[in-house]
Each structure stands twice: as C-alpha cells, then as structure tokens.
C-alpha positions in Angstrom: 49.0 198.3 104.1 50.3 195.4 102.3 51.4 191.9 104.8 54.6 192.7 103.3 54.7 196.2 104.0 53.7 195.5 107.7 56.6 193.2 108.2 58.9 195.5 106.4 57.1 198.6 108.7 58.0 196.4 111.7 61.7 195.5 110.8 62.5 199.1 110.3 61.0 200.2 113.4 62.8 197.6 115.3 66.0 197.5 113.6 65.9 201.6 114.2 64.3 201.0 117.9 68.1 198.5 118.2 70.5 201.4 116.7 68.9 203.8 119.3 69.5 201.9 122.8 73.1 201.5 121.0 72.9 205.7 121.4 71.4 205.7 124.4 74.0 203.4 125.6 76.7 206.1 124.5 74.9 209.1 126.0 75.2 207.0 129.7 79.0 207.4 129.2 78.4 211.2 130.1 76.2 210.5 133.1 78.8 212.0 135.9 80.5 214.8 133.5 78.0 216.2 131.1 75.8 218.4 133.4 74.5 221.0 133.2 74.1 219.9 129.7 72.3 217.0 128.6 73.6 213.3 128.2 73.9 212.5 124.7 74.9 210.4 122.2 75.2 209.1 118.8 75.4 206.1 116.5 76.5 206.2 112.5 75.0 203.1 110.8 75.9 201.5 107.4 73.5 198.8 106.7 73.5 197.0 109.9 77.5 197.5 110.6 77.9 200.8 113.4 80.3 202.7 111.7 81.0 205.1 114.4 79.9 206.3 118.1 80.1 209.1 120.2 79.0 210.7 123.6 78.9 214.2 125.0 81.6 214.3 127.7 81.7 217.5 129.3 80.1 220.8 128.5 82.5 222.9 126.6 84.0 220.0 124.7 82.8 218.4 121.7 79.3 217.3 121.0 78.5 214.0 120.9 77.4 214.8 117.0 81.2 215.7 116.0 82.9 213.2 118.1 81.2 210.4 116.0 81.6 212.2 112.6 85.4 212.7 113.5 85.9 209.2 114.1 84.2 208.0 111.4 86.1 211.2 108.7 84.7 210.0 105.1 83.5 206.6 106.3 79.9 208.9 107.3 79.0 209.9 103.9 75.9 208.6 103.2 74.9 206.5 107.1 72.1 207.1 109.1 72.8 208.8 112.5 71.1 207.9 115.6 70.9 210.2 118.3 68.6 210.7 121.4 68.6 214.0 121.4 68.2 216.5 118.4 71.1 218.2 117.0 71.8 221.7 117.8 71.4 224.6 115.6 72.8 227.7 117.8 76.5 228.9 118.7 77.4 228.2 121.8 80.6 227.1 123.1 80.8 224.7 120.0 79.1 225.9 116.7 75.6 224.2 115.5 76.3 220.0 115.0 73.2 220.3 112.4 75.7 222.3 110.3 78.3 219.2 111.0 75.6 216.8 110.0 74.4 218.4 106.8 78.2 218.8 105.7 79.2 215.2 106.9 76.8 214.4 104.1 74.5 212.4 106.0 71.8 210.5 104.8 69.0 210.2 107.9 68.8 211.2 111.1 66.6 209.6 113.4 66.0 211.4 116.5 64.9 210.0 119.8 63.2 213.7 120.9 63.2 217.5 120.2 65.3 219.5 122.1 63.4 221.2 125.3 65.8 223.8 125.4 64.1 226.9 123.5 67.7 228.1 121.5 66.8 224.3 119.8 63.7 222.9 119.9 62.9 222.1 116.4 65.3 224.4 114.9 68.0 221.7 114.5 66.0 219.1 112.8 63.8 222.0 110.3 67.8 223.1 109.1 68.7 219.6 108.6 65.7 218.6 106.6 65.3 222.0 104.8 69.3 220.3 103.2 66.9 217.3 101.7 68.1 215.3 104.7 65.3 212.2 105.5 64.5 212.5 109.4 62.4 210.2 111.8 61.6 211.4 115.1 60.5 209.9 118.4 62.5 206.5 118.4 62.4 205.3 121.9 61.2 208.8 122.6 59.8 207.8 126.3 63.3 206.3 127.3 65.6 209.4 125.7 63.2 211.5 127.4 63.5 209.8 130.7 67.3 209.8 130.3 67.5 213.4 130.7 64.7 214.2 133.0 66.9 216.4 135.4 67.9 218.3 132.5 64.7 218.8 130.9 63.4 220.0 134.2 66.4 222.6 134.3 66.0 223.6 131.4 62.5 224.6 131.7 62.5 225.7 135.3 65.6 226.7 136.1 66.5 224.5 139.2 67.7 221.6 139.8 65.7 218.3 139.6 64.7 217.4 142.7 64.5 214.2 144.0 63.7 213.3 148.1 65.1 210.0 149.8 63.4 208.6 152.8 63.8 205.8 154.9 60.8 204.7 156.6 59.2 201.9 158.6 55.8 200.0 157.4 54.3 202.4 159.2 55.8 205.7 157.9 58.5 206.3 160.2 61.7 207.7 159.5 62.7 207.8 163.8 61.5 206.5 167.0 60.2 208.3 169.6 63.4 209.4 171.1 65.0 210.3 167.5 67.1 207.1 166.6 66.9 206.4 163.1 70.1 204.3 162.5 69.7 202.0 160.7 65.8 201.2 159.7 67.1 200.2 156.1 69.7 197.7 155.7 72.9 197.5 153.6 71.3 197.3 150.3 69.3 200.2 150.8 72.2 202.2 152.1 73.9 201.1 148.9 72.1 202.3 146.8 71.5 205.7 148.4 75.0 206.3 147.8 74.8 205.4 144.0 71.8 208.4 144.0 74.4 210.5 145.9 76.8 209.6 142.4 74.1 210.8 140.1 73.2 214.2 142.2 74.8 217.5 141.5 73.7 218.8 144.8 72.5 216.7 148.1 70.4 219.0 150.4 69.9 218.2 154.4 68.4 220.5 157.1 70.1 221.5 160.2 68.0 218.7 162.3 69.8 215.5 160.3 73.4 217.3 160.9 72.8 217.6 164.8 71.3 214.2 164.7 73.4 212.1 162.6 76.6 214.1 162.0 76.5 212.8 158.4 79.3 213.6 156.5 77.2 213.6 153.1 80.2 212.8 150.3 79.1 209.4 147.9 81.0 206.4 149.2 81.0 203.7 147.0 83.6 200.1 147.3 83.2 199.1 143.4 83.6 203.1 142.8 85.8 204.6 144.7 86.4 207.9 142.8 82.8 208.1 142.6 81.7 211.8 143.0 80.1 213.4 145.3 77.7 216.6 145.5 78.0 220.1 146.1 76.8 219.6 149.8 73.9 222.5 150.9 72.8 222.9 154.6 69.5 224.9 155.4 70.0 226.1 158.9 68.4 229.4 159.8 70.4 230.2 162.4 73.4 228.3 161.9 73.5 225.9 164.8 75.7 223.3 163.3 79.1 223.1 165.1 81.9 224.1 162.7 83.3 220.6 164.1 80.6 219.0 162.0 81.4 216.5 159.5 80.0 218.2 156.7 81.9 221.4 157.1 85.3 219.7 156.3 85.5 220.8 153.0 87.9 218.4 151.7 85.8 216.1 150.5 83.2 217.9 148.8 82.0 221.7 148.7 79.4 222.7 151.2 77.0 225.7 151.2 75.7 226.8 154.6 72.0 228.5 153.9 70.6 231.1 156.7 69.1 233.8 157.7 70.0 236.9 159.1 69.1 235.7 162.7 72.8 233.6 162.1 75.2 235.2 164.6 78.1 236.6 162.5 80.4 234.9 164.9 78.8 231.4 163.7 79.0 232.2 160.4 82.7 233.3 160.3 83.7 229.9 162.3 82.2 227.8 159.5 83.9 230.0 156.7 87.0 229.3 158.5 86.5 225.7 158.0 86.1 226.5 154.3 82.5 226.4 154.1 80.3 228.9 152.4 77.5 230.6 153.9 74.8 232.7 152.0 71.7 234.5 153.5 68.2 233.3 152.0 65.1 234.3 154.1 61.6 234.9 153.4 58.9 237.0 154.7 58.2 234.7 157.6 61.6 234.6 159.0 62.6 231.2 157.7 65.0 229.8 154.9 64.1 230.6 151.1 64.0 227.1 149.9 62.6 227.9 146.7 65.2 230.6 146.4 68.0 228.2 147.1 66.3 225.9 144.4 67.1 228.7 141.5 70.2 229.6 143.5 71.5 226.1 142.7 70.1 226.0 139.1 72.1 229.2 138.5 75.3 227.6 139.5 74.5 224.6 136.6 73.9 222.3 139.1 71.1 219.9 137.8 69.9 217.0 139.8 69.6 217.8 143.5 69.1 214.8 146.5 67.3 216.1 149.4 68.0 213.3 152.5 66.5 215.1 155.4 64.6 215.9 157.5 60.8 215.4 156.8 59.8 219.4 158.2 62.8 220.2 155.0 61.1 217.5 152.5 57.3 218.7 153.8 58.3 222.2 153.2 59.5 222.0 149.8 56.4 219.4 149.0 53.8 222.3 150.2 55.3 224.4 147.5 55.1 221.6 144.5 58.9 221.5 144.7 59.5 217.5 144.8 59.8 216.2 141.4 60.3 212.7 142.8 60.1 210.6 146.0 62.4 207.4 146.4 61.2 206.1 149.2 63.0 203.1 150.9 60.9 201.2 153.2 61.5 198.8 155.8 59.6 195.6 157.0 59.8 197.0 160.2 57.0 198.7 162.5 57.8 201.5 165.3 55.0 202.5 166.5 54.6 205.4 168.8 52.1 208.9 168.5 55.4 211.0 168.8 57.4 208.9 166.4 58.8 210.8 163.6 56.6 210.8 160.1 58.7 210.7 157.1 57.2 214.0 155.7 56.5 216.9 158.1 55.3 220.9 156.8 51.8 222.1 156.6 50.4 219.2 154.3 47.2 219.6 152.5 43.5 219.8 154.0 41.3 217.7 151.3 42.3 214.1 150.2 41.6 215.8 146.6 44.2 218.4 146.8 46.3 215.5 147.6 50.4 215.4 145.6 49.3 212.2 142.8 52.1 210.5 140.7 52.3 210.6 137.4 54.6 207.7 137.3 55.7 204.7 139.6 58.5 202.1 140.1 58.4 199.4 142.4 61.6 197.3 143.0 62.9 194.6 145.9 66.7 196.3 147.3 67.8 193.7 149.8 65.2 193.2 152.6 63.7 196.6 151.6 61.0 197.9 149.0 62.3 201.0 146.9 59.0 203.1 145.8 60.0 205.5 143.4 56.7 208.0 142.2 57.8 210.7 139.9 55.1 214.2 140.3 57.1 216.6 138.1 54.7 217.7 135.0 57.6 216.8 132.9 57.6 213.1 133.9 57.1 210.3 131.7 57.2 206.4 132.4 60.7 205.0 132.0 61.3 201.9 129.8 62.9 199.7 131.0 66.0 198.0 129.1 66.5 200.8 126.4 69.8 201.5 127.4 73.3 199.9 129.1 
C-alpha cells in the first residue's frame, strides 16, 4: 500500500468510525422504550453533510432504518447509511428495512455488527448486497456490541441480562454484625444505583432485604423525575413479607411475589389484595426456581434485570453461572466482625481454579466510593469508551 493510499485508508476509516458514534448517538435515544428489542439507530450521509437520522423508539413502531429514509424522502438516493446494527430481513411487526434500503436506492451501508438474533443474522446484509449495494461491516463493532449487551444476551438465552449491585466495605461487607447496612455508600453511590434502576427492566431482591430494609424498589431520580422504574420481583419462599410492605404498593411500579408451595394461601391472597402478583416457582430441594424465574422474566420481554439483594440471592444465582455482571460499589470503610455479613453468600466454589473470572473490567471514582464493574457473561466484550452521547 501506497503512503497515499494509507492516509486515504485512514481518513475513510475515521471519517466512517465519526458517522457511526453519530448512530450510536441515535440508537441511545431508545434506551428506556425500545426493549425487548434492540437500541438502534441510523445516519444517511452525503459527503460529509448528515442528511437524515433516526432511532428505534418502541417495538411495534418504525424501525430506526425507515424513520431516517422517511425524513430524508428522495434526499437518500444515492447516501451512505450508518447503522449499528444490521438491517432486518424478516416480517415481523414491520416488514424487512433491507427491502426499504435497497428501494431507498442507497448506495453503502456500513454496519456496526450482524444481527445475533437468528431470523437476521447475516440475512439482511447478503439481500442488500446480492442488490449490488457496497457494504462495510464492523465499524465501531466493540462499542455497538456493547450497546446492546442485554439484548444480545436475551436474544441468545432467553432471560434477562443480569446484572448484581453490591455495596460493600474494604473488607467485603455488605452489613455489620447486627444487620445494619444503611448507609455504607454515600450519596453518589446511591445515585447512581438509581440511574441502573432507570436502565433495568426488572430489579430482583430476596425476602431478607424487604424485612430488613423495607425498600420500596421504584428509580428515584431529581434531574429525572419521570424516570422509570422496573417490574419489581420478590423471591420469598414462603411469603413472609407483610402485605404492608413498601414494595407491595403497586402504584408505583408492578411487583411479582415468587414462592413456593410452602406459602400459606392466606399470605398469598393478602398480597394480591394489595395488587401484587404472586406465582409459584420451586425446585426439587424445596426452594425458589431462580433460574426458572430468569426465563420467566425473559418470556415476558423483559431484558435487563438488577438484582440488589441479598448476597444468599446473588450467591445462589452466581453457583449456577447466572451473573452476567457485578457492579460493585465499595466503601473506604472497614467493619470488621467474623459474623459480619459477606457481600456474596450460596455454596461458592471449592478450588481457586474453578473460580467465576472476568472477561471484562471497569474501574471508576463515584463520590467517596470505587464502582468495580467485571462483566462474566460469554457474550461480553470491552466497552469503548466515548463512541457514543
């Protein structure tokens, strides 16, 4: 290769690298409304002048493919399209946006990654190209693909993304010896759990943090205060939690009781009263299905799930491979104490080498706290940082 063709090589890639984060920029617009589909969106480019943009909004209305080709109507004849995620080819509730692309009479599409989603996944971008269309794929692929992590793990295995939110000391504590865990993080900390209550579908808490804390679980925000909240899932075999609870005051936000069948029906009917839902998930050893629950919630579309407590809840779903991510917040405090709560509880494993190892790590400063966030889902990739608004 040629100087000149380097420098013209490296132009294109970062003039294309640009016109994606404009994309990924649009697909963010979705991040609250799109679920259970993915967040995507697109940019039309003439030269170096955006002709036209669009993001999916909600599933059942228009993809983010033919809300930028209706705003830009002829104007997209012959412009390059940017989008971080490839166009579909199959009927759903919309018809195929690779048909709207070859028809719009585009001229490239450059693609940040295939679609996981096996209706897709390749079939979008062979129909586009088999029209003589010029494609590029893989443009900021790391970033798109981090993007849309919760949905990619959906996708593929049919739950919910979950992610698990402790607060600990230096030392690994999430309570003292007699229980109190308010507060061992400070403002900041607290915060920004609520903005990760924004982004969840679901937020999951066993019956030990309801007793405890009376939490009421709904996303409260002061610079957002329409911010939503998740569907709000309770594991409590036997339904101890008073019907006066916080979190059974439906108002707010839905909640979903899960038991077994040692749960009184006189417990469970005082909680439907409330409004409340209450389903039955048990396994052979007498205690709540979590796994179960998991596809449960990914039938119901519900993509991203927030598990806040306790550590026996987050140590049981971590024994079956379950966490996908761990954001933990930690403290520069010590407690101390041999009967001190750890932050993870359940069986744990018996060799260092069969030890849970991330695949990915963030480190950042939130107030007075330290915000570790290791990603161990198979489907994890490193996130870029500053490839999107």
């Amino acid at each position: 290769m040629s100087a000149l063709e380097a420098t013209t090589a490296a132009y294109d890639r970062e003039r294309d690298e640009a016109f994606m984060r404009a994309a990924l920029a649009e697909a963010v617009r979705g991040r609250f409304t799109a679920h259970p589909n993915p967040m995507v969106g697109v940019a039309l480019v003439d030269g170096d002048r955006v002709v036209a943009t669009g993001f999916h909004a909600r599933a059942g209305g228009p993809h983010a493919e033919r809300v930028a080709l209706d705003e830009a109507g002829e104007r997209a004849r012959g412009t390059t399209m940017y989008v971080n995620l490839e166009p579909c080819s199959h009927f759903g509730r919309t018809p195929p946006c690779a048909d709207a692309v070859i028809a719009a009479g585009i001229r490239r599409v450059v693609v940040g990654m295939i679609d996981p989603n096996p209706l897709v996944s390749g079939e979008g971008l062979r129909r586009i190209e088999a029209a003589g269309i010029a494609t590029t794929v893989g443009v900021l692929g790391d970033a798109c693909w981090a993007l849309n992590l919760d949905y990619i793990i959906y996708i593929r295995e049919r739950r919910p993304m979950v992610t698990a939110k402790l607060a600990t000391s230096l030392d690994g504590r999430i309570a003292t010896r007699t229980g109190a865990s308010k507060w061992i993080t400070g403002a900041a900390a607290r915060h920004r759990v609520h903005e990760m209550r924004r982004d969840a579908t679901a937020i999951l808490v066993g019956r030990n943090t309801v007793v405890a804390d009376d939490p009421s679980l709904t996303t409260r925000l002061a610079d957002d205060p329409g911010a939503r909240s998740p569907h709000r899932f309770v594991v409590d075999a036997r339904l101890d939690t008073p019907p006066t609870a916080r979190v059974a005051d439906v108002s707010a936000a839905p909640t979903t009781f899960v038991c077994t069948s040692s749960a009184p029906p006189s417990r469970r009917q005082a909680l439907i009263e409330r409004g409340a839902e209450v389903i039955e998930l048990e396994r052979e050893d007498g205690r709540v299905d979590v796994e179960e629950l998991l596809f449960e919630m990914g039938r119901r579309g519900l993509t991203s799930l927030l598990v806040e407590g306790g550590g026996e809840l987050v140590g049981d779903l971590a024994d079956r491979g379950l966490v996908d991510r761990l954001a933990t917040f930690t403290a520069p405090v010590v407690l101390g104490g041999r009967s001190a709560i750890p932050s993870i509880g359940g069986t744990g494993v018996a060799a260092v080498d069969d030890a849970l190892r991330a695949r990915a790590l963030h480190v950042e400063k939130v107030g007075d706290d330290v915000l570790l966030v290791a990603d161990f889902s198979p489907h994890a990739r490193p996130r870029p940082t500053g490839d999107w608004g």
